[in-house]
C-alpha positions as CSV (number, residue, x, y, z in Angstrom):
1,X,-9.1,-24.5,-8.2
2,X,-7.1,-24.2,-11.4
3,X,-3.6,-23.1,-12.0
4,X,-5.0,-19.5,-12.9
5,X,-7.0,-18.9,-10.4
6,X,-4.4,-19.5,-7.6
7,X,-2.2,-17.2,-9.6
8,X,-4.7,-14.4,-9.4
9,X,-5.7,-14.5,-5.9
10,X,-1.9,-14.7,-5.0
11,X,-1.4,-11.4,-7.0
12,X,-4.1,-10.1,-5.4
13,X,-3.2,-11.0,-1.9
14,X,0.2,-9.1,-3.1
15,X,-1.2,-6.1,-4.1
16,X,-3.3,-6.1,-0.7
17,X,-0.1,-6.6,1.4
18,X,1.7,-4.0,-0.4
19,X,2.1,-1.5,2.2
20,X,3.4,-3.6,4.4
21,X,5.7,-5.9,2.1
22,X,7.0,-2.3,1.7
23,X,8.7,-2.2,4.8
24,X,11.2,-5.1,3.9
25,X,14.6,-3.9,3.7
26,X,16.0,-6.5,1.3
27,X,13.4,-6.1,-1.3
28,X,15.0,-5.8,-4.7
29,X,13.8,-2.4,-6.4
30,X,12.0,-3.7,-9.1
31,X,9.5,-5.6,-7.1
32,X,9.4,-2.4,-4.5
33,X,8.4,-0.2,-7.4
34,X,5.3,-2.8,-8.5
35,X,4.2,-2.8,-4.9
36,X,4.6,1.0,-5.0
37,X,1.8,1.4,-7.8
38,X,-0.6,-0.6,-5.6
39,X,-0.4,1.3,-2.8
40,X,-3.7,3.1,-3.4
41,X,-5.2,-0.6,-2.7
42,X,-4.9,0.0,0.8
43,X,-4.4,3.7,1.7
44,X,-5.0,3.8,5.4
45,X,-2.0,0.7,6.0
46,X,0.1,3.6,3.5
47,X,-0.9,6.5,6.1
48,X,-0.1,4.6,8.9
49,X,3.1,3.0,7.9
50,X,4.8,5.2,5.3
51,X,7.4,6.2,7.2
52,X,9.2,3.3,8.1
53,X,9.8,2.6,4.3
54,X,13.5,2.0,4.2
55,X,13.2,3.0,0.1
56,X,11.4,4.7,-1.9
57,X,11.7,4.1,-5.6
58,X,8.7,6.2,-6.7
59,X,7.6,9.1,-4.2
60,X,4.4,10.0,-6.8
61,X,3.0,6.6,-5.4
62,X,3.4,7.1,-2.0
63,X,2.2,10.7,-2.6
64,X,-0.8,9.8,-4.3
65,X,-2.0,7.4,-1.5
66,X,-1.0,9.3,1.7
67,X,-3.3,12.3,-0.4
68,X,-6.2,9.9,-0.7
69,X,-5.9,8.8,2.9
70,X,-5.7,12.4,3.8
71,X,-9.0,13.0,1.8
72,X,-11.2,10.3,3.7
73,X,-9.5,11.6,7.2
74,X,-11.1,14.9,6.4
75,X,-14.3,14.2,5.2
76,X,-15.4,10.8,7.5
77,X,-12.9,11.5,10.4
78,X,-11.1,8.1,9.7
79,X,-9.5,5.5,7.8
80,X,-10.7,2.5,7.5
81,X,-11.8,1.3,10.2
82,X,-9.5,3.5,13.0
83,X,-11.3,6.7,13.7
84,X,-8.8,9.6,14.2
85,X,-9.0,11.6,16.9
């Protein structure tokens, strides 16, 4: 695999994890605001675990994917693959 390659899948294992990297308390602002713009990634980890963000640098971010996990509650009655009761 070269050098590249690994760098890209590493970024996008990042991006994947970002809401839950988000819930580190000693993450330096900079690198909470990048994670922040990726949220919409992974919407339904955002829904579920928003709240226990100690920081939020950006609220648009977190607004944006807490709507979009709103929108697929409503119209397929779940997120990912939890159904909501």
């Amino acid at each position: 695999m070269s050098n590249n390659n690994a760098k890209h899948l590493i970024s996008a294992y990042l991006r994947w994890q970002a809401p839950d990297l988000l819930t580190l308390q000693n993450l330096e602002d900079d690198l909470r605001e990048e994670y922040e713009h990726h949220l919409s990634n992974n919407t339904s980890v955002v829904h579920h675990l928003y709240k226990l963000y100690p920081k939020v640098i950006n609220q648009k971010f977190i607004n944006r994917a807490l709507v979009e996990a709103e929108l697929r509650i409503s119209t397929k009655g779940s997120i990912g693959d939890k159904k909501i009761s």
